[in-house]
C-alpha positions in Angstrom: 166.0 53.4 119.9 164.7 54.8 123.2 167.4 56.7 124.9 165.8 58.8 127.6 162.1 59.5 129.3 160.5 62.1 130.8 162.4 64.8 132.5 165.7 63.5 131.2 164.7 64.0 127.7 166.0 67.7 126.1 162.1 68.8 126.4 162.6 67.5 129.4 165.3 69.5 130.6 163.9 72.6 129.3 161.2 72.0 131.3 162.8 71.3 134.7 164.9 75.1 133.9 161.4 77.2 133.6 160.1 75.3 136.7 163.0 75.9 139.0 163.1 79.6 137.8 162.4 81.4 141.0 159.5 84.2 140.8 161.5 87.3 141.3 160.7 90.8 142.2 160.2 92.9 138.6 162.7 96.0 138.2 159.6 98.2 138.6 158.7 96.3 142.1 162.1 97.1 143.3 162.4 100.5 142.3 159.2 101.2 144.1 160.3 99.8 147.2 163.4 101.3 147.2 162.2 104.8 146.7 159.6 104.2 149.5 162.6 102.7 151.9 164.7 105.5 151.4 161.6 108.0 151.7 160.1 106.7 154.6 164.0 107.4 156.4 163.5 111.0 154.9 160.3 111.7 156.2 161.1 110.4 159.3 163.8 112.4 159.3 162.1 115.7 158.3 159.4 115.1 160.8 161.3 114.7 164.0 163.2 118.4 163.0 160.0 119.8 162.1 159.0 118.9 166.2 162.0 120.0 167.7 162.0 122.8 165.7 158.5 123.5 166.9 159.2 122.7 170.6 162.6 125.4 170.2 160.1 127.7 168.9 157.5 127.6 172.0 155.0 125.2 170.4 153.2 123.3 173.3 154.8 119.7 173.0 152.0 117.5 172.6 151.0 119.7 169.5 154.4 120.0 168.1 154.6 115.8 168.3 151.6 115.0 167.3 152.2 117.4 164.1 155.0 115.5 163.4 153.3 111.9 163.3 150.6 113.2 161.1 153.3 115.1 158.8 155.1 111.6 158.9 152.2 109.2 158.1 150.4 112.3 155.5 154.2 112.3 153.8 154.3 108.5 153.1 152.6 107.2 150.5 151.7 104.3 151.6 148.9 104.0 149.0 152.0 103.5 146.8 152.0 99.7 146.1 147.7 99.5 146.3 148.0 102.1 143.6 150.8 100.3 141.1 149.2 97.0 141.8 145.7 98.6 140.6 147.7 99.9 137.9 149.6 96.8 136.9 146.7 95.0 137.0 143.9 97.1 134.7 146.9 97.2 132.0 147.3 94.0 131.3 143.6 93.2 131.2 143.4 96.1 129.0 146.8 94.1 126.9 144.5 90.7 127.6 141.1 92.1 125.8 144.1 93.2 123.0 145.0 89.3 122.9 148.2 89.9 124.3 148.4 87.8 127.4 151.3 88.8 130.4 153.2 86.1 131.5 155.9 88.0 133.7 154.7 91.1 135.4 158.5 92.6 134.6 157.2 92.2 130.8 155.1 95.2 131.3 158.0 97.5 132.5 160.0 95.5 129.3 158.1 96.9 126.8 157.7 100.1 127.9 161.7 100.2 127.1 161.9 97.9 124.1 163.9 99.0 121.2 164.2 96.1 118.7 162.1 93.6 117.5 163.8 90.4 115.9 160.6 89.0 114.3 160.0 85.5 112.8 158.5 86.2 108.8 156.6 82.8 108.3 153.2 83.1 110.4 154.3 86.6 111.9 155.1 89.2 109.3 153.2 86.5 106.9 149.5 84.9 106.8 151.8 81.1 107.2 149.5 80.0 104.3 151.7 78.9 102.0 150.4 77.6 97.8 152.7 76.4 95.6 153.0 78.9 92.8 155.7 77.9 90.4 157.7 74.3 89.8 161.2 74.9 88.4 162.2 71.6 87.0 165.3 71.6 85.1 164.2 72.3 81.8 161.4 74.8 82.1 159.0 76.4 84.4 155.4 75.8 85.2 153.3 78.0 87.1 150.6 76.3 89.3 146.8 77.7 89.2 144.6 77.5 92.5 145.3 78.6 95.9 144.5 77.9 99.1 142.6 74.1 99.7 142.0 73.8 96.8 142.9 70.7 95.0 142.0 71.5 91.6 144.1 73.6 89.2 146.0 73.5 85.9 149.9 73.4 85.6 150.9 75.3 82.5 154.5 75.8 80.8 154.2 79.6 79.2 150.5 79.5 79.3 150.3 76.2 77.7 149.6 72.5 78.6 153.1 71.0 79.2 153.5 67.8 77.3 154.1 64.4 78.4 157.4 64.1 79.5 157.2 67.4 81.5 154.2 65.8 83.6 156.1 62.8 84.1 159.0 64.6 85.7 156.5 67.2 87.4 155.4 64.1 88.8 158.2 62.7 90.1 159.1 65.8 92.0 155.5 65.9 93.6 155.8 62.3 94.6 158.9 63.0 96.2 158.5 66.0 97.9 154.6 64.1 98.7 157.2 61.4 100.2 159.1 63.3 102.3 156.9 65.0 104.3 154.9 64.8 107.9 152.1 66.2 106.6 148.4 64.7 106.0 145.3 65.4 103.6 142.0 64.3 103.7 139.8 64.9 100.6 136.9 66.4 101.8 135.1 67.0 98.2 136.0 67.5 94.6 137.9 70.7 95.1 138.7 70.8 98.4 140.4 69.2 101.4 141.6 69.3 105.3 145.0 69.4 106.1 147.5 68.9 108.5 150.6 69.5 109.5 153.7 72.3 108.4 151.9 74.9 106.1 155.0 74.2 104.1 154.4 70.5 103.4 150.5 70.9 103.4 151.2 73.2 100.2 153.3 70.5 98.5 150.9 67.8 99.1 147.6 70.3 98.0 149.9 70.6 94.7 150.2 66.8 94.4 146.6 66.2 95.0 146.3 68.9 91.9 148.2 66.1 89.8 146.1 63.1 91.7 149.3 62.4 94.3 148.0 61.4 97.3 150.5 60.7 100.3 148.1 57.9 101.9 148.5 56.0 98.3 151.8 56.5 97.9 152.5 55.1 102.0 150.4 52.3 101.2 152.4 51.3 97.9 155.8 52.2 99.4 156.2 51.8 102.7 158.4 54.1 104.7 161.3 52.4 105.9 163.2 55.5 107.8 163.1 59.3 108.0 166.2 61.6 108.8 164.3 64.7 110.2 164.5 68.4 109.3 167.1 69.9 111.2 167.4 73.7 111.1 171.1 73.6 110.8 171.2 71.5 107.3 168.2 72.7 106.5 167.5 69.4 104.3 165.1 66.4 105.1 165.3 63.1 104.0 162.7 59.7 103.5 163.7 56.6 103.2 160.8 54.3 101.2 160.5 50.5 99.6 159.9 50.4 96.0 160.0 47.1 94.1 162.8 45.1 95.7 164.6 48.6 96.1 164.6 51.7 98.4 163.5 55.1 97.5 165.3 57.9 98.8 163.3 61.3 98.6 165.2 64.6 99.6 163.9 68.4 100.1 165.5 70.7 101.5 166.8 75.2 100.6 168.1 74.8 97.5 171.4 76.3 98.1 172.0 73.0 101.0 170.6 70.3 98.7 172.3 71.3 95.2 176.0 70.1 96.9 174.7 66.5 97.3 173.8 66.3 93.7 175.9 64.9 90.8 173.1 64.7 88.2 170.6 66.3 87.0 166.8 64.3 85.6 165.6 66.0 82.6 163.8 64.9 79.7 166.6 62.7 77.5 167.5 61.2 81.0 170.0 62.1 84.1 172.4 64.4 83.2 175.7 64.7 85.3 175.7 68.2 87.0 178.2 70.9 86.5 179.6 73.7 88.6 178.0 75.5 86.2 174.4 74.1 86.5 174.5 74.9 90.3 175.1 78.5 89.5 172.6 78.6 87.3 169.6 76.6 89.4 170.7 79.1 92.2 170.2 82.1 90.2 166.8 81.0 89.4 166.2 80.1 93.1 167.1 84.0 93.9 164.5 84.9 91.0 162.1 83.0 92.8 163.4 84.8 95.8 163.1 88.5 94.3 159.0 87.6 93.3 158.6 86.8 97.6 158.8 82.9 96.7 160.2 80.6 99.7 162.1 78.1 97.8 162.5 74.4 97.9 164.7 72.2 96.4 163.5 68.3 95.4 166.0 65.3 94.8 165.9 61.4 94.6 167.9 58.6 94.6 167.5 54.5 94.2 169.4 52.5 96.0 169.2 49.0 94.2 169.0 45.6 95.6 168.8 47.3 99.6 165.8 46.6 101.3 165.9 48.6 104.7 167.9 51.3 103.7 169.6 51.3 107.0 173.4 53.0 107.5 173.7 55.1 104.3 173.8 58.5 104.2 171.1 60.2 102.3 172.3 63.0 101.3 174.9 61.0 98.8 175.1 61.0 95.3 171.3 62.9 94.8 169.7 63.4 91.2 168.7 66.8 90.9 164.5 66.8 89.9 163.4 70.7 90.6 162.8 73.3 92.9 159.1 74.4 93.8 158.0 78.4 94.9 156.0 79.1 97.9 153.6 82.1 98.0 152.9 83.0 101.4 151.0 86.8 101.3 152.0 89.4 104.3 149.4 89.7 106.9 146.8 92.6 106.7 147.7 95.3 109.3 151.4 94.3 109.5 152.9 97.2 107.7 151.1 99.4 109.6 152.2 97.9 112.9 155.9 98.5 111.1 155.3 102.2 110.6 153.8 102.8 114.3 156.9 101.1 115.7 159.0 103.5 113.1 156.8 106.2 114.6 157.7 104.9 118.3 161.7 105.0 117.3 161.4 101.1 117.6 163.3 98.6 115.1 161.8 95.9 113.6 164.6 93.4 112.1 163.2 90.3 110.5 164.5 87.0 111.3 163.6 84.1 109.1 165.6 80.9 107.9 164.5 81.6 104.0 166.4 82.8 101.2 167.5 86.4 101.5 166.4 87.3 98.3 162.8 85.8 99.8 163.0 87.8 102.6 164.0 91.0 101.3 161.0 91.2 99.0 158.9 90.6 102.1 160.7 93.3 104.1 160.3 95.7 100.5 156.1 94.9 100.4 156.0 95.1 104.2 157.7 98.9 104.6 160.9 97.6 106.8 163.1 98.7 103.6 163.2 99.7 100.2 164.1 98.4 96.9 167.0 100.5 96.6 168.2 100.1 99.8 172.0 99.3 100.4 172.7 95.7 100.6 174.0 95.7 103.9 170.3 95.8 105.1 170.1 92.0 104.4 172.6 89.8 105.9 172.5 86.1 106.3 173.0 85.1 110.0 176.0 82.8 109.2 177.7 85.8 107.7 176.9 88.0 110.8 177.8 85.9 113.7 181.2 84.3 111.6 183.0 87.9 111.9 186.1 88.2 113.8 184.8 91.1 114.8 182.0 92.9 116.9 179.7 94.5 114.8 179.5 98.9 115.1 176.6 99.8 116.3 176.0 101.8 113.4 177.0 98.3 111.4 174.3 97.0 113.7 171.2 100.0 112.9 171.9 99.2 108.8 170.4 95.5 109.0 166.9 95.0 108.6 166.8 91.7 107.5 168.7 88.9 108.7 168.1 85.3 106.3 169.3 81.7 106.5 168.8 82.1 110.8 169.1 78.7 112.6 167.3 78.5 115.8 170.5 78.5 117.9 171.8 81.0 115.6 168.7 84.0 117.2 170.1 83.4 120.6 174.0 85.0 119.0 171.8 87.7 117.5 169.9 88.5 120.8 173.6 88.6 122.3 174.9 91.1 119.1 171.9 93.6 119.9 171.9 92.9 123.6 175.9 93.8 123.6 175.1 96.9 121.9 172.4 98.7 124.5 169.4 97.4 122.8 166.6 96.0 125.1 165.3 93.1 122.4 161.9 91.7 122.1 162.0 88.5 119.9 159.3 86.5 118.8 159.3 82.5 118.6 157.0 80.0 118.2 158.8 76.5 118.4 160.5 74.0 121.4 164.0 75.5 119.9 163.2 78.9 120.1 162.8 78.6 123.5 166.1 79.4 124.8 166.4 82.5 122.6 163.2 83.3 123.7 164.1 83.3 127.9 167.4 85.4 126.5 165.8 88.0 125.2 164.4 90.9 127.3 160.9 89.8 126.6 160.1 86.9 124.6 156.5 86.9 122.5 155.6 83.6 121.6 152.6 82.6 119.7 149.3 81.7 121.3 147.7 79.6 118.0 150.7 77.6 116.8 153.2 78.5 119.3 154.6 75.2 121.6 153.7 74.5 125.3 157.6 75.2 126.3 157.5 78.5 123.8 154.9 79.4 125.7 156.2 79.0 129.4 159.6 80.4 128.1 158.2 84.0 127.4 157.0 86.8 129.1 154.1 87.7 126.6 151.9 85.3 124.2 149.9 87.0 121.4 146.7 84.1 121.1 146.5 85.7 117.8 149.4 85.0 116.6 148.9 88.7 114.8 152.1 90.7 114.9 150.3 94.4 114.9 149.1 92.7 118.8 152.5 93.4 119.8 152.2 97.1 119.1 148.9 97.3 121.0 151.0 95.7 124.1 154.0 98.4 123.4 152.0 100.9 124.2 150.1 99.7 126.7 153.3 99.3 128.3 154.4 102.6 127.9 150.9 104.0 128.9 151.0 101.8 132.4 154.7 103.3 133.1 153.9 106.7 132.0 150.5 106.5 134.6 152.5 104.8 137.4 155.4 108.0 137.1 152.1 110.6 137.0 150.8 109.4 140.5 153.9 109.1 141.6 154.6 112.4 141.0 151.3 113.3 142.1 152.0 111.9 145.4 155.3 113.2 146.4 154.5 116.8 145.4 151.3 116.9 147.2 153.3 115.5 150.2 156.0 118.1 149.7 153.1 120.9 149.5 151.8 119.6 153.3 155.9 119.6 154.8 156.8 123.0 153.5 153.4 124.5 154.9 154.3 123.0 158.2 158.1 123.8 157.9 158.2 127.2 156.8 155.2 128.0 159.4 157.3 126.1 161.9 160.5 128.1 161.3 158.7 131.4 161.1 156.8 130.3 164.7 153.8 131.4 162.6 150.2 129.7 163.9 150.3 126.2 162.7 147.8 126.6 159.1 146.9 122.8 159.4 146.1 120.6 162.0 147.2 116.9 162.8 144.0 115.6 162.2 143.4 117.8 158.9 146.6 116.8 157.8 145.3 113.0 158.1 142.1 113.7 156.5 143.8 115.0 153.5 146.1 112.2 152.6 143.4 110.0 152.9 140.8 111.5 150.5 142.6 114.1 148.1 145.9 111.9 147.9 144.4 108.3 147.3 141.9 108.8 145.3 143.2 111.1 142.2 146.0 108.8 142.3 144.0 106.0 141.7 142.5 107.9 139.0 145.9 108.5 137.0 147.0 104.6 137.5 143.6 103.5 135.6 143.8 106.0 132.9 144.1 105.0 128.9 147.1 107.9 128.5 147.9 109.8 126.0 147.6 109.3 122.6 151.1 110.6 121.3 152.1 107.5 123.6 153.6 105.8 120.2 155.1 108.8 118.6 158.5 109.0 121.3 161.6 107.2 121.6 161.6 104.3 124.0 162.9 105.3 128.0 166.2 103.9 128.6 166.1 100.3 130.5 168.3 101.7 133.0 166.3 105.3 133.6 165.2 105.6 136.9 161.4 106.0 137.6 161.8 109.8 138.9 164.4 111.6 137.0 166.3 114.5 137.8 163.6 116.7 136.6 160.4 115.1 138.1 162.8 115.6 141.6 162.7 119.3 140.2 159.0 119.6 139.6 158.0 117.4 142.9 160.0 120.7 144.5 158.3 123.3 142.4 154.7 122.2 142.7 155.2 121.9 146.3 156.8 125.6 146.7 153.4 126.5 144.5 150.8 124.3 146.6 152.4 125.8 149.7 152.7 129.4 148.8 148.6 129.2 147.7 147.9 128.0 151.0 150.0 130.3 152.9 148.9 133.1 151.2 145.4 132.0 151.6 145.5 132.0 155.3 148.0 135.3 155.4 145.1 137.1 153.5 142.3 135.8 155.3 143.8 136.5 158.9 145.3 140.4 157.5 142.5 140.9 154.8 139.3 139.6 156.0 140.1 139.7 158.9 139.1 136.0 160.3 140.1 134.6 163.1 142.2 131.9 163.7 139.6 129.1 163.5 138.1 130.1 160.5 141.5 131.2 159.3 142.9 127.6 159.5 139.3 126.3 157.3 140.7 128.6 154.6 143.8 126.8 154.7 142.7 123.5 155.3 140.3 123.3 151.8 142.7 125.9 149.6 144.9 123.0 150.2 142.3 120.0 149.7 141.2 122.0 146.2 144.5 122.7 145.6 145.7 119.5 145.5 142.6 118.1 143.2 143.1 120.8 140.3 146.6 120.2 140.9 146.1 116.5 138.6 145.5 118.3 136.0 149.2 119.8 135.5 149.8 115.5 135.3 148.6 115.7 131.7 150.9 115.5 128.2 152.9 118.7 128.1 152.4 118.8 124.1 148.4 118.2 124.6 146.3 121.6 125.3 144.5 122.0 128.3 140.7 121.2 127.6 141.9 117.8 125.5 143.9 115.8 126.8 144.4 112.7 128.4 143.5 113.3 131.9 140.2 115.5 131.4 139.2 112.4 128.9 139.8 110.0 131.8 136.3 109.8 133.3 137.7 108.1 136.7 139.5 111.7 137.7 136.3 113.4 137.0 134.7 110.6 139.4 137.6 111.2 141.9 137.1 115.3 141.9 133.7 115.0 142.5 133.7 112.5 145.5 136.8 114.4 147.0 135.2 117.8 146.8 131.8 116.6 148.6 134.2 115.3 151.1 136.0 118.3 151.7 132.7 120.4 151.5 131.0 117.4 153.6 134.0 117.8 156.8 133.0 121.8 156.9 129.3 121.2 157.1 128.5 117.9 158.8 128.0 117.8 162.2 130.3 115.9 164.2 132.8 115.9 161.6 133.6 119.5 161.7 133.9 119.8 165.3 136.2 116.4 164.8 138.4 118.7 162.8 138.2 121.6 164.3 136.8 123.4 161.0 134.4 126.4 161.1 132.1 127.5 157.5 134.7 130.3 155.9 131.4 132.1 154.6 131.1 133.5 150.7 134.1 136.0 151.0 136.4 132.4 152.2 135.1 130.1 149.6 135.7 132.8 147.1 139.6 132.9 148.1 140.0 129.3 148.6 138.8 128.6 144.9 140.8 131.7 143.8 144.3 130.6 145.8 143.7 127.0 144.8 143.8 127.5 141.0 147.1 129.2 141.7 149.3 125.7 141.4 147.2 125.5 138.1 147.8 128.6 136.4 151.7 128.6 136.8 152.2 124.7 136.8 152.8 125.0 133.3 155.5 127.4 133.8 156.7 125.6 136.6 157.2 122.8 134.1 158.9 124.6 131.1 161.2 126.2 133.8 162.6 122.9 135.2 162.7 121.7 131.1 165.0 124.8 130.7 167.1 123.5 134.1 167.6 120.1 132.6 168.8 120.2 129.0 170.0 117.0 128.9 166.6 115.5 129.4 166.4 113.0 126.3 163.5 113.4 123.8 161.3 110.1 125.7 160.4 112.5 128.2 158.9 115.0 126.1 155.3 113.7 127.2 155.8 113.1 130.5 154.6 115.8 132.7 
C-alpha cells in the first residue's frame, strides 16, 4: 500500500532538512574575521596616536600622516583571508589525493579538535566480507570449508562427514535462511559465483549453493507471498512463502531476539518443545561463537497449514528452533595501526556495532582497542547504556571501548552521552538511518563505496575508500592546516608589531623616522605575503599525530602566541633600531644611507624571522619549515626584491634608498639574525609565563 511520494516520504523528509540547511560561516571563518574586525579598530587606533604624537613632537604634518596610513595599511593583514583560503584549499586536496573528500569546510577545523571516534565494525574496522564458518544446529556443530565466492566446500561434524539426518536439517536451515533473504547469486562457474546484495545474506546463500540451495529455485518452487523487513530495533527478519497448499514462514534474526519466539526445537527424533533451559544453553554457544570473532545468526521456521496468503499473522509466533550459523568477517589490514596512531594522537576510538558483544569484543582484542583481560566495563551494550537513570561519569564514560547491540537511533543517544561530556565526536555511518546521527555529530564520515546518497549529503567528510586508517590521514591533515594557518598568523601580527614599535618608539623619542611610508608599503607587500603563503602550503610537522587534540573552544591565538606576537616584535624592532643607531654613531652614515640599513635589516629580518615558526621539539636544520621547499622559494624571491629596490634604477630613487656599501650589508645581515638567535629564548620565556598552557600546544611555535 502506497502511502506517500516523493518529498513526503521519510527519505523524503530527510532530504528537504540537508537542502534547506543554510551554508554557514565555519568557526574558523568567523574567528578570522573577528580578529581582523577588532584589529583593524586597533590599528587604526595606534596609527592616528602614532601621528599626533609625531605632529606634538615637530614632525612636518604631511610626513607624520602619511606615516600613519602606511603604518595602518602595513599593520593590517589584509592578505589574511587570501592566505587561509590558499590554505584551506591545498589541505583538502592534499585530504582528496588521501581519499578523504570535504564536504563542509568547518570539517577541517573539526578534526583538527576531534577526540572520539564512535566507529561502525562491519565494513569499517572489518573487510564486510563475511563466509559462513560454522552451522550450530541443535544437536552438533559443523564447520563449513571454503571462503570467499566460492561455492564449493565440505561441511564436516568433528572432521567427519555428517550423516544423513544432519544434512537434512543443515538443509532446512540453509533453505530458510536462503528464503529469507534480499540477496542474489549468479553461478558464474563450477566454483565460483557473483553476488549481490548484504555481505551478510550473500554469505548465507554462498553456503547454500555449497549444499546445491539456490534462492532462484527455491523462488520459483515457492513463491514469496510477503516479507516483514529487518528492522534494526528487533533485529529479526521474516519471509513469508507458498509451499504445497501451505505457507512457509522463514525467520533469521541475533540469536538472543529470535530464541523468545520459539517453543520447539527440530532435531533429529523430531521437534522437541524448548525449555528455559535450552535457551540458556543455545545462547552460551552463541557467545562461544562470539569469543572466536563470529557474528551470529539465529534460523527458525514455521508452517502454517491450510493458509494460502499468509496475510495478518504475526511471524514471529510459535517458531521452531533449526540452528544458528557463524560469520567470519577478518579485520581490515592497516586498521590497528590507524588505532595505535589515534592512541598516539590522545584520540578514542569506541566501536559501535549492532553484533553480539562477545563478537565485538574479540574484534576490539585482535584490532588493539582493548585487551583480553580488560575489565568488563569496556563492553557495554547500548540498551544497557542509554536505560540508566543516570548520567554516566566521565570517567564511567573513558572505560567503554566497545558499545554492542547499537540500534541506528540508539548512536544519535550515544553522540549526546559523549557530546554531554566535552567530547567533540566524529562518528562514522554508512546507511539512510544513520543519517541523523551522522548531522549530530561534530563531523560525520560516511562511506564513499557502500555508503547511501543521504549518508553522504548528511556528513561533513566521505572516505571513497571506505578504509578506516583514511580517517587518520584526514586527522592530521586537519591538525597540520590549523597548526599552518596559527604559524602565518603569528607570522603576520609579529612582523606588523616589529614595523609599529620601530615607528612608535622612534616617534616618542622624536628620533629620525628609520622607515619611510613608502618602505613601510614595500615591505608588507613582499616580505609579509609571501612567507606567509609559504607557511599556509606547508606539509607540517611530523610529530603532528603524537599531541593531544586543541580544545573545540580554544581560540586561534592563545594567551601565549599574544605573548610571543609581543616579544618577536620587541626583538625585530630592537635589531632594526640598533642597526640604524650603529650605523648613524658607528659608521658614521648619514641619514639616507642610514635609513637603507634600516629599511633591509628589517626586510631580512622578517624573512629569517619564519624560521622561529617551526616545531619547538624539532632542531633547527630539520624541521618542518626548512623541509617546506615553498619558504625556500619565498626567501629567495623576497631577498632579490629587497636587493632589487637598493639597486634598480627608478625603484630606489622611488624609495628613497641609497647602496649601504660592504661595511652596511655586513650589519644588516649581522642585526637581522638577531630575532633568530634569541627567538628561541623568546619562546621558552613566554612557555615559562604561561604554565597553564595545555600539552596540545607543545608543537606550536
Amino acid at each position: 500500500m502506497v502511502v506517500a511520494t516523493g518529498m513526503a516520504t521519510e527519505l523524503g523528509q530527510i532530504s528537504r532538512l540537508v537542502a534547506e540547511a543554510e551554508a554557514q560561516e565555519t568557526p574558523l571563518e568567523k574567528r578570522l574575521n573577528n580578529l581582523g574586525r577588532r584589529l583593524v579598530w586597533v590599528m587604526l587606533l595606534i596609527s592616528a596616536l602614532i601621528a599626533v604624537a609625531g605632529i606634538i613632537t615637530g614632525r612636518e604634518l604631511l610626513l607624520a600622516i602619511e606615516v600613519a596610513i602606511a603604518l595602518a595599511v602595513a599593520a593590517i593583514p589584509e592578505g589574511l583571508p587570501i592566505v587561509a583560503t590558499i590554505a584551506l584549499a591545498r589541505g583538502m586536496r592534499r585530504m582528496a589525493r588521501r581519499h578523504a573528500l570535504i564536504i563542509r569546510l568547518s570539517a577541517v577545523e573539526t578534526l583538527g579538535a576531534t577526540g572520539v571516534i564512535l566507529t561502525d565494525k562491519t565494513g569499517t574496522l572489518t573487510e564486510n566480507r563475511m563466509t559462513v564458518s560454522t552451522i550450530e544446529l541443535v544437536e552438533c556443530t559443523l564447520t563449513v570449508a571454503g571462503t570467499g565466492l566460492e561455492t564449493r566446500g565440505d561441511f564436516t561434524v568433528s572432521g567427519a562427514q555428517p550423516g544423513g539426518k544432519v544434512l537434512v536439517l543443515l538443509d532446512e536451515l540453509l533453505r530458510a535462511v536462503t528464503l529469507c533473504s534480499n540477496a542474489s547469486l549468479q553461478q558464474e562457474s563450477s566454483n565460483a559465483a557473483r553476488v549481490n546484495g548484504d555481505p551478510t545474506e550473500t554469505a548465507l546463500l554462498i553456503a547454500a549453493a555449497k549444499r546445491g540451495i539456490h534462492r532462484a529455485a527455491l523462488q520459483q518452487a515457492m513463491p514469496e507471498l510477503r516479507e516483514e523487513p529487518f528492522e534494526p530495533e528487533t533485529k529479526l527478519m521474516a519471509t513469508f512463502n507458498r509451499m504445497n497448499g501451505s505457507v512457509l514462514v522463514s525467520v533469521k534474526g541475533a540469536p538472543e531476539s529470535v530464541l523468545p519466539h520459539c517453543v520447539a526445537m527440530r532435531t533429529s527424533r523430531g521437534d522437541v518443545a524448548m525449555k528455559e533451559d535450552d535457551r540458556r544453553s543455545i545462547l552460551n554457544r552463541a557467545h562461544s561463537l562470539g569469543l572466536r570473532g563470529l557474528r551470529t545468526l539465529a534460523a527458525a521456521t514455521r508452517v502454517e497449514t491450510g493458509k494460502e496468503t499468509g496475510k495478518d499473522t504475526d511471524p514471529y509466533e510459535a517458531l521452531i528452533y533449526l540452528g544458528m550459523v557463524g560469520l567470519l568477517d577478518p579485520a581490515r589490514p592497516g586498521v590497528k595501526d590507524a588505532i595505535r596512531r589515534f592512541r598516539e594522537a590522545g584520540i578514542r576510538v569506541v566501536m559501535v556495532t549492532g553484533d553480539h558483544a562477545a563478537t565485538a569484543r574479540n574484534i576490539a582484542v585482535e584490532l588493539g582497542l582493548t585487551t583480553a583481560d580488560s575489565p568488563a566495563e569496556t563492553v557495554q551494550e547500548a540498551r544497557m547504556l542509554l536505560g540508566r537513570e543516570h548520567e554516566l561519569s566521565k570517567s564511567e564514560l573513558n572505560q567503554i571501548q566497545v558499545i554492542a547491540r547499537a540500534t541506528p537511533q540508539q548512536k544519535l543517544g550515544l553522540i549526546d552521552r559523549f557530546q554531554k561530556q566535552g567530547h567533540v565526536v566524529a562518528m562514522t555511518g554508512d546507511g539512510v538511518n544513520d543519517a541523523p546521527a551522522l548531522k549530530k555529530a561534530d563531523i560525520g564520515i560516511a562511506m564513499g563505496i557502500r555508503g547511501t546518497a543521504v549518508a553522504k549529503e548528511a556528513a561533513a567528510m566521505v572516505l571513497q575508500d571506505d578504509d578506516f586508517s583514511t580517517i587518520a590521514e584526514a586527522i592530521a591533515q586537519g591538525r597540520v592546516i590549523y597548526e599552518n594557518i596559527r604559524k602565518f598568523v603569528l607570522y603576520l601580527f609579529s612582523c606588523n608589531i616589529g614595523e609599529i614599535l620601530i615607528i612608535g618608539l622612534t616617534t616618542i623619542a622624536n628620533a629620525p623616522l628609520p622607515l619611510l611610508p613608502l618602505q613601510i608599503l614595500f615591505l608588507n607587500l613582499v616580505t609579509d605575503v609571501f612567507p606567509a603563503l609559504a607557511l599556509g602550503v606547508g606539509r607540517g610537522s611530523p610529530a603532528v599525530m603524537t599531541r593531544k587534540p586543541r580544545p573545540a573552544q580554544e581560540p586561534l591565538l592563545t594567551g601565549r602566541h599574544w605573548l610571543l606576537i609581543g616579544a618577536y616584535g620587541v626583538l625585530m624592532s630592537l635589531s632594526v633600531l640598533g642597526a640604524m643607531a650603529v650605523a648613524v654613531y658607528g659608521l658614521g652614515f648619514g641619514h639616507q644611507q642610514a635609513v637603507s640599513v634600516s629599511f633591509c635589516t628589517l626586510a631580512l629580518a622578517q624573512l629569517w624571522h619564519v624560521f622561529n615558526m617551526r616545531d619547538q621539539r624539532r632542531d633547527w636544520i630539520r624541521n618542518e619549515i626548512s623541509a617546506n621547499g615553498w619558504v625556500w622559494a619565498a626567501i629567495v624571491l623576497c631577498v632579490l626584491l629587497v636587493v632589487g629596490a637598493v639597486y634598480i634604477p627608478g625603484l630606489n630613487t622611488v624609495l628613497d634608498i641609497v647602496s649601504p656599501g660592504p661595511a652596511g650589508w655586513a650589519l644588516i645581515i649581522g642585526m637581522s639574525l638577531i630575532p633568530l638567535l634569541l627567538g628561541p629564548m623568546a619562546r621558552m620565556g613566554c612557555s615559562k609565563l604561561t604554565q597553564n598552557s595545555g600539552p596540545h600546544e607543545a608543537g606550536i611555535p
